[in-house]
PAPA-418729 format. One record per residue: residue number from 1; residue in three letters; x, y, z of N, C-alpha, C in turn. Coordinates in Angstrom, 1 decimal, always signed. Each point is the difference from the previous one (the first is absolute). Layout:
! residues N
+------+------+--------+--------+--------+--------+--------+--------+--------+--------+--------+
: resi : resn :     nu :     nv :     nw :    cau :    cav :    caw :     cu :     cv :     cw :
+------+------+--------+--------+--------+--------+--------+--------+--------+--------+--------+
:  NUM :  ala :      X :      Y :      Z :      X :      Y :      Z :      X :      Y :      Z :
...
+------+------+--------+--------+--------+--------+--------+--------+--------+--------+--------+
//
This chain:
! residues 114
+------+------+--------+--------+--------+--------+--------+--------+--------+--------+--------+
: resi : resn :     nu :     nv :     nw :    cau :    cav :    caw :     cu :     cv :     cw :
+------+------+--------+--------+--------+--------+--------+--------+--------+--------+--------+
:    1 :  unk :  +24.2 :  +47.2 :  -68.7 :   -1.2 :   +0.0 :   -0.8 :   +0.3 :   -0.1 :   -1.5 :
:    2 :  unk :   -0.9 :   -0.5 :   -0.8 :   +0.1 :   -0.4 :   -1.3 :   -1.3 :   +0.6 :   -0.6 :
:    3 :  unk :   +0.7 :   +1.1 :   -1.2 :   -0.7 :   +0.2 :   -0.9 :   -1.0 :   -0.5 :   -1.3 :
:    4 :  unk :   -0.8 :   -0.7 :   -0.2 :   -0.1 :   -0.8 :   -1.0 :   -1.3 :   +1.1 :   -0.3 :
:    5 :  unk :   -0.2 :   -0.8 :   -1.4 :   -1.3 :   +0.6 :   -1.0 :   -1.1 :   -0.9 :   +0.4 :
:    6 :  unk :   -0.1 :   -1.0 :   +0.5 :   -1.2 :   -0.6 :   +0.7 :   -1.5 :   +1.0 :   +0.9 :
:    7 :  unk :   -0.8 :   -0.6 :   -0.6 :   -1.0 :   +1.0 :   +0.5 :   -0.5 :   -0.7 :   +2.0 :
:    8 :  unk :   +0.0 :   +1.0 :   +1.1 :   -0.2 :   -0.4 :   +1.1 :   -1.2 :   -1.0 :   +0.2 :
:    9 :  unk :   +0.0 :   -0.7 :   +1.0 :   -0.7 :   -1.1 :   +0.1 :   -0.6 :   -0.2 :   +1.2 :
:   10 :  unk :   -1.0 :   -0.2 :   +0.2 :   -0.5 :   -0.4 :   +1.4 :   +0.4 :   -1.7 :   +0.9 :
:   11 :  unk :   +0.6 :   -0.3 :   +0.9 :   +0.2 :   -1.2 :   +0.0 :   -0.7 :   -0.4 :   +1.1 :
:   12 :  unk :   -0.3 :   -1.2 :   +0.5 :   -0.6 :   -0.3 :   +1.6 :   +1.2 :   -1.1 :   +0.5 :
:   13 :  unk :   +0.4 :   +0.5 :   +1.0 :   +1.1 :   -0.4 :   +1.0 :   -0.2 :   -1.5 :   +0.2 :
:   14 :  unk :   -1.0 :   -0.2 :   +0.4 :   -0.5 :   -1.1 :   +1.1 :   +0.0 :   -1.0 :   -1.1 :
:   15 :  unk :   -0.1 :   +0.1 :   -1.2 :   -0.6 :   -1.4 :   -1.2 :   +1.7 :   +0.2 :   -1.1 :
:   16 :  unk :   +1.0 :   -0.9 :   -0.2 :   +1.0 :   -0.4 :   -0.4 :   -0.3 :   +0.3 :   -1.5 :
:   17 :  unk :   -0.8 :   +0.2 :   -0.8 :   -1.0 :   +0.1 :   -1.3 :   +0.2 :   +1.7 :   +0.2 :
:   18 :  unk :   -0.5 :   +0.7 :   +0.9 :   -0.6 :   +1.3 :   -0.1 :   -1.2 :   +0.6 :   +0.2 :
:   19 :  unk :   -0.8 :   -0.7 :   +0.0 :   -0.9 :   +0.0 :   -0.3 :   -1.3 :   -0.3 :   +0.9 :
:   20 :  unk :   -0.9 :   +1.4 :   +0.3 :   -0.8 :   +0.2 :   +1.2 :   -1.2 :   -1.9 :   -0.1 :
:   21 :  unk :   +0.1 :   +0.0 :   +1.7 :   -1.0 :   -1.3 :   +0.0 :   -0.5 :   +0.2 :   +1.5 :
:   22 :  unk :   -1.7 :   -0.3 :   -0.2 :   -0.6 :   +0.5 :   +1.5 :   +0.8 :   -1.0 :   +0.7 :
:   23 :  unk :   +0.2 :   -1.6 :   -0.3 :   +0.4 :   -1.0 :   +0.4 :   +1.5 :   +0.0 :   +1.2 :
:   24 :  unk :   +0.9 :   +1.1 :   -0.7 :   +1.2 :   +0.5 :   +0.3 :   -0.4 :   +1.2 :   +1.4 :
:   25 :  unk :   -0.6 :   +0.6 :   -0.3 :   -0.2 :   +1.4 :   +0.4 :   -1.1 :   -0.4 :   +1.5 :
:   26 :  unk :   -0.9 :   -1.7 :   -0.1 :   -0.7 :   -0.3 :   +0.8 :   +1.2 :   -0.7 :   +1.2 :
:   27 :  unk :   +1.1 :   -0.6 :   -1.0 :   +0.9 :   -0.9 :   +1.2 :   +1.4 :   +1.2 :   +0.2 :
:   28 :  unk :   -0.2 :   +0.9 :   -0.1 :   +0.9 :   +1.4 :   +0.1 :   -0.9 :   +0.2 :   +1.8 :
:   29 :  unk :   -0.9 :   +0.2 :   -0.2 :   -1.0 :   +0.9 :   +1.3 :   -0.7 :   -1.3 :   +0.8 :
:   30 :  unk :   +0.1 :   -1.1 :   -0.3 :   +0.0 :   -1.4 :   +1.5 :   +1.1 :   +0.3 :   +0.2 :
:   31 :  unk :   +1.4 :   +0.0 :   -0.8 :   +1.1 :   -0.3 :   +0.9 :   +0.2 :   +1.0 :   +1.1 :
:   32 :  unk :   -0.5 :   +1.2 :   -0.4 :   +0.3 :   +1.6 :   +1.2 :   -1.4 :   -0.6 :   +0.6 :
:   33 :  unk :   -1.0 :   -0.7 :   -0.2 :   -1.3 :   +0.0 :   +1.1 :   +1.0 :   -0.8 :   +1.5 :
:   34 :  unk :   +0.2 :   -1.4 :   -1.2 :   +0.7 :   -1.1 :   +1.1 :   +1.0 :   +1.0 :   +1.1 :
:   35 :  unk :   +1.1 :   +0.6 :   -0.6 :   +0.9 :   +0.3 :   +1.2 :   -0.4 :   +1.1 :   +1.0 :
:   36 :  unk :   -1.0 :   +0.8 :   -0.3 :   -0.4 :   +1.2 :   +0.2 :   -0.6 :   -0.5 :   +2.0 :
:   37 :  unk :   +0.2 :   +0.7 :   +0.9 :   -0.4 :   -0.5 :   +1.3 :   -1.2 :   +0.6 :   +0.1 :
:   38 :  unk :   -0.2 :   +0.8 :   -0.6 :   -1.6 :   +1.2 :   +0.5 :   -1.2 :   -0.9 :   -0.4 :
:   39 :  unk :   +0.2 :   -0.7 :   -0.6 :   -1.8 :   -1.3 :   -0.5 :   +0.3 :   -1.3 :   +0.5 :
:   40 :  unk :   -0.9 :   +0.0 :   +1.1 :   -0.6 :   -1.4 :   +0.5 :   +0.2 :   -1.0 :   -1.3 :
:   41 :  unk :   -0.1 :   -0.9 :   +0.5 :   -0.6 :   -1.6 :   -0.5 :   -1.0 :   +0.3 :   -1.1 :
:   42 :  unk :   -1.3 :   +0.6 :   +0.7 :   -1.2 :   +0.0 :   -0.5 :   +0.1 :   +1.1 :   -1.1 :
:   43 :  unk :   +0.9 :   +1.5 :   +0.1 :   +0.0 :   +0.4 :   -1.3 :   +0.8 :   -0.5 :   -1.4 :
:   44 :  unk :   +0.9 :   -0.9 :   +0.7 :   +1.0 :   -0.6 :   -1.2 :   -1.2 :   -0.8 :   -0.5 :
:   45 :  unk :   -0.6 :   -0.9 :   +0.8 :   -1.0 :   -0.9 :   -0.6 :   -0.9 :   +0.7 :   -1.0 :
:   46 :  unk :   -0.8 :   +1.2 :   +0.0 :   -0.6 :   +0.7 :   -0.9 :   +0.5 :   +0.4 :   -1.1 :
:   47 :  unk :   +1.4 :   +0.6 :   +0.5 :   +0.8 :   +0.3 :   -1.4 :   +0.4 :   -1.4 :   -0.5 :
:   48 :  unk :   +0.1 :   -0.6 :   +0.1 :   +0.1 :   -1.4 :   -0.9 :   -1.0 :   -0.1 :   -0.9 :
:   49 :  unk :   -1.1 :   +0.1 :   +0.8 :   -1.5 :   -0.8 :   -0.8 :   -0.5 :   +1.1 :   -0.8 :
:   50 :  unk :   +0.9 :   +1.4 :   +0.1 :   -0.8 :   +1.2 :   -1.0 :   +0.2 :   +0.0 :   -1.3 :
:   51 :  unk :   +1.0 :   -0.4 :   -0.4 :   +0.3 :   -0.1 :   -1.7 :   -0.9 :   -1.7 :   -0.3 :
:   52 :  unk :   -0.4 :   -0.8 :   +1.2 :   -0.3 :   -1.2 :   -1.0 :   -1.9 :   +0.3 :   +0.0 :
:   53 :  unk :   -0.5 :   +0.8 :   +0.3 :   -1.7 :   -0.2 :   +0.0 :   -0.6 :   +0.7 :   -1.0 :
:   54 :  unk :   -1.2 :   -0.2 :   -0.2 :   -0.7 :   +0.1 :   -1.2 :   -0.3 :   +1.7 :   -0.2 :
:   55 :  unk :   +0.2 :   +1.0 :   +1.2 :   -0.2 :   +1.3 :   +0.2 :   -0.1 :   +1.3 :   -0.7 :
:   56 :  unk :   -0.8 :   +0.5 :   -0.5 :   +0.4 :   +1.3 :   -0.8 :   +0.9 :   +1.0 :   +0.7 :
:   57 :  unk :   +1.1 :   +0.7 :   -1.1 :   +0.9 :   +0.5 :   -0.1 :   +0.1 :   +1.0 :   +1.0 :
:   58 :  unk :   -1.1 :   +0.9 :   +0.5 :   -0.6 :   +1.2 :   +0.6 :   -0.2 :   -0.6 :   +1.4 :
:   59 :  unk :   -0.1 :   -1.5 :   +0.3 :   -0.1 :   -0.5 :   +1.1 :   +1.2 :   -0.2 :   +0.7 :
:   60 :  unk :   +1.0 :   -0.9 :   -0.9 :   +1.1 :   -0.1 :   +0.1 :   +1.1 :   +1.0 :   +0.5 :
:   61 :  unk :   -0.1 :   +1.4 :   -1.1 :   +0.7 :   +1.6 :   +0.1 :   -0.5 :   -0.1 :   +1.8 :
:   62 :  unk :   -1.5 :   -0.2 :   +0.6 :   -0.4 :   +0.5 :   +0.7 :   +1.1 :   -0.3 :   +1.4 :
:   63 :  unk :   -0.2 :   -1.5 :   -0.2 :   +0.8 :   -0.9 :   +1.2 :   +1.7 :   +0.9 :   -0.1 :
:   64 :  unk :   +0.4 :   -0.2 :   -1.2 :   +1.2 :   +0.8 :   +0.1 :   +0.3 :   +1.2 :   +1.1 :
:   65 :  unk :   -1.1 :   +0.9 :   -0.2 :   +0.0 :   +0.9 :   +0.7 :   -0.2 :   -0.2 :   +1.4 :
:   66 :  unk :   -0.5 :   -0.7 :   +0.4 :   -0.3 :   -0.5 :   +1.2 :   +1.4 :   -0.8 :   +0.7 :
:   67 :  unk :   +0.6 :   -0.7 :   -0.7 :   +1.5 :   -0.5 :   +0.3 :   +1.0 :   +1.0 :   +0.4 :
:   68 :  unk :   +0.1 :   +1.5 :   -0.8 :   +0.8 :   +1.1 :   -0.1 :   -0.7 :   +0.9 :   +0.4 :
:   69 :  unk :   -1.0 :   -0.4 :   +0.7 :   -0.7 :   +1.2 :   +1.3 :   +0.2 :   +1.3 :   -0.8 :
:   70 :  unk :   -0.7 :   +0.0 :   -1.1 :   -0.7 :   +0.9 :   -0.5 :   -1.3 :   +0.2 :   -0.2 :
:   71 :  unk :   -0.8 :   -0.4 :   +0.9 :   -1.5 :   +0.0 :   +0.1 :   -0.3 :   +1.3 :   +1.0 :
:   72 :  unk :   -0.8 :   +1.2 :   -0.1 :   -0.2 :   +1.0 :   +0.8 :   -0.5 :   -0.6 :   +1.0 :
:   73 :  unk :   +0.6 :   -0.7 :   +1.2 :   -0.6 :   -0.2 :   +1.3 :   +0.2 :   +0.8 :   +1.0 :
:   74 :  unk :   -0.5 :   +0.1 :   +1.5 :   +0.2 :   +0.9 :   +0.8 :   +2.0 :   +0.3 :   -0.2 :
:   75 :  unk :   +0.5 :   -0.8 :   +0.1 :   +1.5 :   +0.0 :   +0.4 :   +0.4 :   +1.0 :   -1.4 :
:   76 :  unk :   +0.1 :   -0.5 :   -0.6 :   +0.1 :   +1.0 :   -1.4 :   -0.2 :   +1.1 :   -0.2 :
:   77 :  unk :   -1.6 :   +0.1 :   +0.2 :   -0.5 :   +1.2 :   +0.3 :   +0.6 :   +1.1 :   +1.0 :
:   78 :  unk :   +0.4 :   -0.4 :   +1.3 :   +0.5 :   +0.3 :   +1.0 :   +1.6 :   +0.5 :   -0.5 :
:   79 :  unk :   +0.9 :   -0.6 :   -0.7 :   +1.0 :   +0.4 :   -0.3 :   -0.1 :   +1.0 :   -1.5 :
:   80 :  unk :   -1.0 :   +0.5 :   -0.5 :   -0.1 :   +1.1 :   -0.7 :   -0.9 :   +0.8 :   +0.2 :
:   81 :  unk :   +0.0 :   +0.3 :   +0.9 :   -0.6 :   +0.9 :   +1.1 :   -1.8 :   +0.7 :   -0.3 :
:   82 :  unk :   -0.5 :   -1.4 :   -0.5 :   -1.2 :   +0.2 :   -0.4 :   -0.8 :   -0.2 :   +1.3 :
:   83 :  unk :   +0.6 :   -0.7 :   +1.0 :   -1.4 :   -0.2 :   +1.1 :   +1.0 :   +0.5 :   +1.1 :
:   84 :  unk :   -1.5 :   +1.2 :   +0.9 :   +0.7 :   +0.8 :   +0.8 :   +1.1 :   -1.1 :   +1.3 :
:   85 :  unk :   +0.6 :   +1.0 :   +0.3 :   +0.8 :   -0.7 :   +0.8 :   -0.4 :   -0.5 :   +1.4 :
:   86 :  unk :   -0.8 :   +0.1 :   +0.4 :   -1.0 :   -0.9 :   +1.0 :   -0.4 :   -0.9 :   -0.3 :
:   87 :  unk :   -0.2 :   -0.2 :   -1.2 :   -1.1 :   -1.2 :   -0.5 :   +1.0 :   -1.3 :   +0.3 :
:   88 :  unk :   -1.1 :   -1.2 :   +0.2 :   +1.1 :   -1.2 :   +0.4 :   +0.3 :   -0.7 :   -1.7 :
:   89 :  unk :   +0.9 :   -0.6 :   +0.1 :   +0.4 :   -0.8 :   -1.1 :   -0.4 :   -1.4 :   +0.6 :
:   90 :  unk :   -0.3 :   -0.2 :   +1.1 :   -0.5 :   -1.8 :   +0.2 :   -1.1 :   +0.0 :   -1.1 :
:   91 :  unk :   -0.4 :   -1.6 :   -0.8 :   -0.1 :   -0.5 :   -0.5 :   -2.0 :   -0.1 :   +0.3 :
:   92 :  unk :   -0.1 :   +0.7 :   -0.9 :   -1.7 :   +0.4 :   +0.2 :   -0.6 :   -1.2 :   +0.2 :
:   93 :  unk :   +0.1 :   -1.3 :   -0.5 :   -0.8 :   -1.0 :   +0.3 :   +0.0 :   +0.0 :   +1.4 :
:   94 :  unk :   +1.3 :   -0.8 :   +0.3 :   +0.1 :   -0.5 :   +1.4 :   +0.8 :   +0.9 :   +1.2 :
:   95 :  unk :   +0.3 :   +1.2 :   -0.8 :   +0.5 :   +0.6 :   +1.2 :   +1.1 :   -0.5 :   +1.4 :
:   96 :  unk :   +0.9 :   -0.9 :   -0.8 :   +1.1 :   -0.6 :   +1.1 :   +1.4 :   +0.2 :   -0.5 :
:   97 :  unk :   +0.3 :   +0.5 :   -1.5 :   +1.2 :   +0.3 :   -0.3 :   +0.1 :   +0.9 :   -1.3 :
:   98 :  unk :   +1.0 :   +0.6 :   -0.2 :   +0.1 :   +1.2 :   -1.1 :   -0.7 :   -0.8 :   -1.3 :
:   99 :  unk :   -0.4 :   +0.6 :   -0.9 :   -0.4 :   -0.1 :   -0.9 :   +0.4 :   -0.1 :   -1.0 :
:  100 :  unk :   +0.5 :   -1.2 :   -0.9 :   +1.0 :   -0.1 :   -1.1 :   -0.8 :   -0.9 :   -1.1 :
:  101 :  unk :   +0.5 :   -0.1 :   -1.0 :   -0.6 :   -0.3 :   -1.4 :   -0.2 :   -1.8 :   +0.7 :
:  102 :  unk :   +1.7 :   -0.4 :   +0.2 :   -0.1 :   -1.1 :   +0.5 :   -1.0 :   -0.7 :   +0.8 :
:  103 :  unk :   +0.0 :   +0.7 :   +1.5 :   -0.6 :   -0.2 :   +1.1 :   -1.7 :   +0.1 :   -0.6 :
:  104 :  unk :   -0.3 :   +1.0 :   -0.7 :   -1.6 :   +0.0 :   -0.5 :   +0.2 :   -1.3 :   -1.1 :
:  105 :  unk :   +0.4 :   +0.0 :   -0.9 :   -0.3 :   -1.0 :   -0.8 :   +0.1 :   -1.7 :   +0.4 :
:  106 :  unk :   +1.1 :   +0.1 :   +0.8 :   +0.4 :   -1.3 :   +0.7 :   +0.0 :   -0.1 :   +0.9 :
:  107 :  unk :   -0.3 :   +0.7 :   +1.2 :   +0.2 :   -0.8 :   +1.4 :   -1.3 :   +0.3 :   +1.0 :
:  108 :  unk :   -0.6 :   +1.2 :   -0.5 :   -1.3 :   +0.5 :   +0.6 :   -0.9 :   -1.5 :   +0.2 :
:  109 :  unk :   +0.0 :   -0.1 :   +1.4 :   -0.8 :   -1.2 :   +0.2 :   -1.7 :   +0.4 :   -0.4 :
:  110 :  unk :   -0.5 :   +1.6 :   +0.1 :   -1.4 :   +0.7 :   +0.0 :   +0.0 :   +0.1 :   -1.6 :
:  111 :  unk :   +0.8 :   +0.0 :   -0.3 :   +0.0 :   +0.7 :   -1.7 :   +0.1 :   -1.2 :   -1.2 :
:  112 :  unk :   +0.3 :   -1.3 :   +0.8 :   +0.2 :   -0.8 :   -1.2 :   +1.0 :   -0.6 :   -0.4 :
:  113 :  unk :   +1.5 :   +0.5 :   +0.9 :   +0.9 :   -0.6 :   -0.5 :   +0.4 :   -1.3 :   +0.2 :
:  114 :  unk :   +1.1 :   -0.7 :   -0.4 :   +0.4 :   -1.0 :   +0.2 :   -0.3 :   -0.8 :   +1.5 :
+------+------+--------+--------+--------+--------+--------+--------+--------+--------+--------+
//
């Protein structure tokens, strides 16, 4: 290690400059979408089209959360032991499979999804 009188610096890895860019930081998280096995076709397809639409910011944040199944759904719920342990986690619309941010937002044939 090297002592210098230079004042510390913040640098961003990903840009050869240093220098933070959503543009970097957007082809940083497709490349981990692309190799990642856990998202269908149809979620890579969303995450594609979510940085390019006209969307407010609070909509956007929203879907995020919905990707990283951080949305309080039954399953969620169920794993922080908010809903008693009888209660089912099937998927309140349609009632044929656990209930996940995904499955509600995307695949619920009752609810709207894809």
């Amino acid at each position: 290690m090297v002592w210098t009188n230079q004042e510390d610096a913040w640098r961003w890895r990903l840009k050869e400059t240093g220098a933070f860019s959503v543009k970097s930081a957007y082809e940083k998280l497709e490349g981990l979408v692309a190799t990642d096995d856990l998202w269908g076709e149809e979620e890579k397809r969303v995450f594609e089209n979510l940085w390019k639409n006209l969307a407010p910011s609070k909509v956007v944040a929203f879907v995020w959360k919905v990707f990283l199944n951080r949305v309080p759904i039954k399953h969620n719920l169920a794993l922080r032991n908010v809903l008693p342990p009888d209660e089912s986690t099937l998927c309140v619309m349609c009632n044929m499979v656990e209930e996940s941010s995904i499955h509600l937002f995307l695949h619920c044939e009752l609810w709207g999804g894809i």
